[in-house]
N, C-alpha and C positions, 0 to 999 in steps of 0.2 A: 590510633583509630582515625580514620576517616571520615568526614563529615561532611556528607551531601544532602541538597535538596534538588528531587526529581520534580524536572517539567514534561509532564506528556497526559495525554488526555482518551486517546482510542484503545483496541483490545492487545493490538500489537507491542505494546508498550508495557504489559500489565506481566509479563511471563520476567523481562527482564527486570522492574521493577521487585517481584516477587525474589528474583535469583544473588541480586543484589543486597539485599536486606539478609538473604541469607549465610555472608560471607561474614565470619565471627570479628574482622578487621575494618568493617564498614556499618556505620552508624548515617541511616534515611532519616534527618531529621525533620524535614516536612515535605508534603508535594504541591503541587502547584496544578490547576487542570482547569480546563475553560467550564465556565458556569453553564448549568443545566439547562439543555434546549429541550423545548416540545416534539414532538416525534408521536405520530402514528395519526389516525383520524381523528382522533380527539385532542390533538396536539398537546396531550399530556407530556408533561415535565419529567426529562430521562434524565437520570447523572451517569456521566460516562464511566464506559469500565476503572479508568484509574483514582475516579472518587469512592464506587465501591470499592473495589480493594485497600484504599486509606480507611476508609471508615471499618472495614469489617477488621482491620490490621492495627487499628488504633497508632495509626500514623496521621501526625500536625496537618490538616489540609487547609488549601488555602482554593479560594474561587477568583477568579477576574476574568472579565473582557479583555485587559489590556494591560497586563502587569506593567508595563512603563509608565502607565498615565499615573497608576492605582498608587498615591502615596504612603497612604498608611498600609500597604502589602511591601512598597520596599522597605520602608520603617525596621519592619518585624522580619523580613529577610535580615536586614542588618545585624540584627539582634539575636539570631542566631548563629553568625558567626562562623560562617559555613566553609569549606575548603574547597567544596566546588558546587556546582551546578549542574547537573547531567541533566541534558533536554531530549526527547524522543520520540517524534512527533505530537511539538507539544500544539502547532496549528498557532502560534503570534510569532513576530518578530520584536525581540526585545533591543533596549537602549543599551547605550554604552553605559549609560548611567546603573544598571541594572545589569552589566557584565562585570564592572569593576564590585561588584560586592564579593566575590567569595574569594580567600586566597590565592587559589591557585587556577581560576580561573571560570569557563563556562565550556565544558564537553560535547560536545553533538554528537549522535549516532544518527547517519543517514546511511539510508538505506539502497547505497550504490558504492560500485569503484569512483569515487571523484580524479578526476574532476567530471566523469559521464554524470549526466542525470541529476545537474543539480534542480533544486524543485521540490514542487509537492507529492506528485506523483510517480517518485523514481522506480517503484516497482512493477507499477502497470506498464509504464512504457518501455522497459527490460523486454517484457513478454509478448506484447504489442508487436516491438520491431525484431521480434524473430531471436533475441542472443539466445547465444545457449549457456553463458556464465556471465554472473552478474556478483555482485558482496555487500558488504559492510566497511563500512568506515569510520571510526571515529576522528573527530576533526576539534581545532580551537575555534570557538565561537567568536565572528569578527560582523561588524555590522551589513559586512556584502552577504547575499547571500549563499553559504554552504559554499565560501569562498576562503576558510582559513585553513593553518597551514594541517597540513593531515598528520594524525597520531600515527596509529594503526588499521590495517585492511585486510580481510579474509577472504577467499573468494567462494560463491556458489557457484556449482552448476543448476541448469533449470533445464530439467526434463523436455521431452518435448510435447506432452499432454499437461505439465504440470500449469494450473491455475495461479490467478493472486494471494489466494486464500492458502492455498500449499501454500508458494514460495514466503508469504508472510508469517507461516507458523515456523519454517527452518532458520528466517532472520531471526525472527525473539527467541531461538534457542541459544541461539549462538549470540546474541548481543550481549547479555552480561557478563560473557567471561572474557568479550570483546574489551567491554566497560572495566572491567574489571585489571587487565592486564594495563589497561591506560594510567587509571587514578595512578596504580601503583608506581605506575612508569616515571610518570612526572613528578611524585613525590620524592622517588628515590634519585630524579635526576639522572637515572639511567634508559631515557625515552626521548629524543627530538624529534620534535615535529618539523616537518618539512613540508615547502610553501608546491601549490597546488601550480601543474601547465595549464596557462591560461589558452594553449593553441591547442590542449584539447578539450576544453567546456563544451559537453553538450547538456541540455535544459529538459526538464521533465514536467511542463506547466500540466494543473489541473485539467482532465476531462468533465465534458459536458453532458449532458442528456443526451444532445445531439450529435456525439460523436459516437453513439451505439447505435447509430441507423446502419445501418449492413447492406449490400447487395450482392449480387452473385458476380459483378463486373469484374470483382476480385479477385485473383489466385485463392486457388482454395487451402495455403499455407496463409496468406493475409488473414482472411477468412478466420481462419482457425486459432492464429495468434491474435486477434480482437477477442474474440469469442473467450480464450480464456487471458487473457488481458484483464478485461472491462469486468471481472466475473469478481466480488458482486456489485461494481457499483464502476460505471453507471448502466451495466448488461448489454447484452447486444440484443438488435433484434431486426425483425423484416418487417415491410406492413403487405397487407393481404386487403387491397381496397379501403376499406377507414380502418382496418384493424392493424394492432400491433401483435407480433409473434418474438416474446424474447428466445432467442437462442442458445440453451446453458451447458450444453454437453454436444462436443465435435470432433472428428480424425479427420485426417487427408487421406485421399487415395489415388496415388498415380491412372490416369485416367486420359486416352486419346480420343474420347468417341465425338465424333462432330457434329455436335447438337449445340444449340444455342446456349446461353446462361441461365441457370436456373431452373433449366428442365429439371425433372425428377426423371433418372434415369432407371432405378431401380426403389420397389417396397419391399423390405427388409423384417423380420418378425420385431424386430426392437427399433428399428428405424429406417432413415430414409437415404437417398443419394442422389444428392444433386449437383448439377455440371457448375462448373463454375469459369473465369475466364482462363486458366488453367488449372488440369484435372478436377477431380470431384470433391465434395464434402457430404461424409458420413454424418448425418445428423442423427444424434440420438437420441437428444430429451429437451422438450420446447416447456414452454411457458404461455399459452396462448392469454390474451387479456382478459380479466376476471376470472381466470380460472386456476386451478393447482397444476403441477408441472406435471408434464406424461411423455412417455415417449413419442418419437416422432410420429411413428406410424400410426397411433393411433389416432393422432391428432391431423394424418393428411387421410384417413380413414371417413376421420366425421368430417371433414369437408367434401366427402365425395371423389378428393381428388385421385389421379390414376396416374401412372408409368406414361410418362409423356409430355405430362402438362408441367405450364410453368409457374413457378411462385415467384415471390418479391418485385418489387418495383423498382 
């Protein structure tokens, strides 16, 4: 039997979590998940998806800001006695102090071929810069970051409409059997890990608010790989004078016609087409501010707008 404690804290996490607990060879002795933030306008107190899950699963949970600082949480890590550690996005960076507790080590599943995309956001930025295959990895937790030597790697492919929210649903199918093939690996000694080229590290830092401001300036492939990059957080969008327009559903369409950026070149019964700095973008379903999502058209309908005019700034 196998004895781990899960660190992870979002929805992503919660499938492998789940699938793991279910292998008759693997024993989740407690999880680990950042303490409850406020969220919504009343900035009421949410617990993330991997604390319901322990609680409705009557799994040992444990909260912190900072599992390294937290003395009495390593204490009781100790005390369990654990063979490993699987982390998955669990959002801290822990100590060495706090690596050497479990036998046989600390697991990471990230969410790329490493050494691409180490970071926080390896999956937005897959989709972002256009790849068409991107994976999984499990790796040894070393204090660089998503810098230890790699277990094993699966690869995806990523459609070319497919969003973050797909490609994050295919990752947590596929991470615990990923997880799963490791523990065993390394217990039986019939698994080496091997250390990571550093001459190919490329980085996957967090997006901003401000990196979903959009314009037409862009290839309408750019365009369309933000759009479902950024989908749902932190969203794309346009402004329209003070207002913001997020933009949640898009295609490309080969497109020579020589109009400036961001004309509207055709109204569409479900949406829109506009020029962009190469070919067009089919726009199909906006977000305008304070309001519920609708398709484009009808949304450049109640602005009055027409076949011709230009949007975005």
């Amino acid at each position: 039997m196998i004895k781990l404690v899960y660190f992870a804290t979002p929805e992503i996490s919660v499938n492998a979590l789940k699938k793991l607990m279910g292998f008759s060879d693997i024993h989740v002795v407690g999880c680990v998940t950042m303490p409850d933030r406020p969220a919504g306008r009343g900035n009421k107190l949410c617990e993330s998806p991997v604390k319901k899950f322990a609680l409705k699963n009557s799994v040992k949970l444990f909260q912190t800001p900072s599992v390294s600082k937290d003395r009495d949480l390593i204490e009781k890590l100790k005390a369990l006695e654990p063979d490993f550690f699987v982390t998955f996005a669990f959002g801290q960076i822990i100590s060495q102090e706090v690596i050497d507790i479990p036998k046989y080590g600390v697991i990471n599943l990230h969410a790329s071929l490493l050494p691409a995309y180490r970071g926080a956001n390896p999956i937005q930025h897959a989709i972002v810069n256009g790849d068409k295959e991107t994976g999984i990895t499990t790796m040894i937790t070393v204090l660089k970051m998503d810098a230890g030597d790699i277990c094993l790697q699966e690869k995806i492919s990523i459609a070319e409409n497919m969003n973050t929210a797909e490609l994050s649903e295919i990752i947590s199918d596929k991470a615990p059997y990923l997880l799963y093939r490791t523990l065993k690996g390394i217990v039986s000694k019939q698994l080496t890990p091997v250390s990571q080229d550093e001459n190919l590290v490329t980085f996957a830092p967090k997006f901003t608010k401000e990196d979903g401001h959009l314009n037409f300036g862009l290839t309408a492939e750019e365009f369309h790989n933000r759009v479902r990059g950024l989908m749902p957080w932190p969203c794309s969008y346009i402004t329209i004078g003070d207002t913001c327009v997020q933009i949640l559903e898009t295609e490309t369409i080969a497109d020579e016609t020589n109009v400036p950026a961001g004309t509207i070149t055709d109204i569409k019964k479900d949406g829109i087409v506009v020029k962009c700095a190469k070919n067009s973008l089919y726009i199909k379903t906006v977000k305008p501010q304070c309001k519920s999502s609708m398709p484009a058209s009808s949304w450049i309908n109640g602005l009055r707008l027409k076949k011709g005019d230009r949007i975005g700034e």
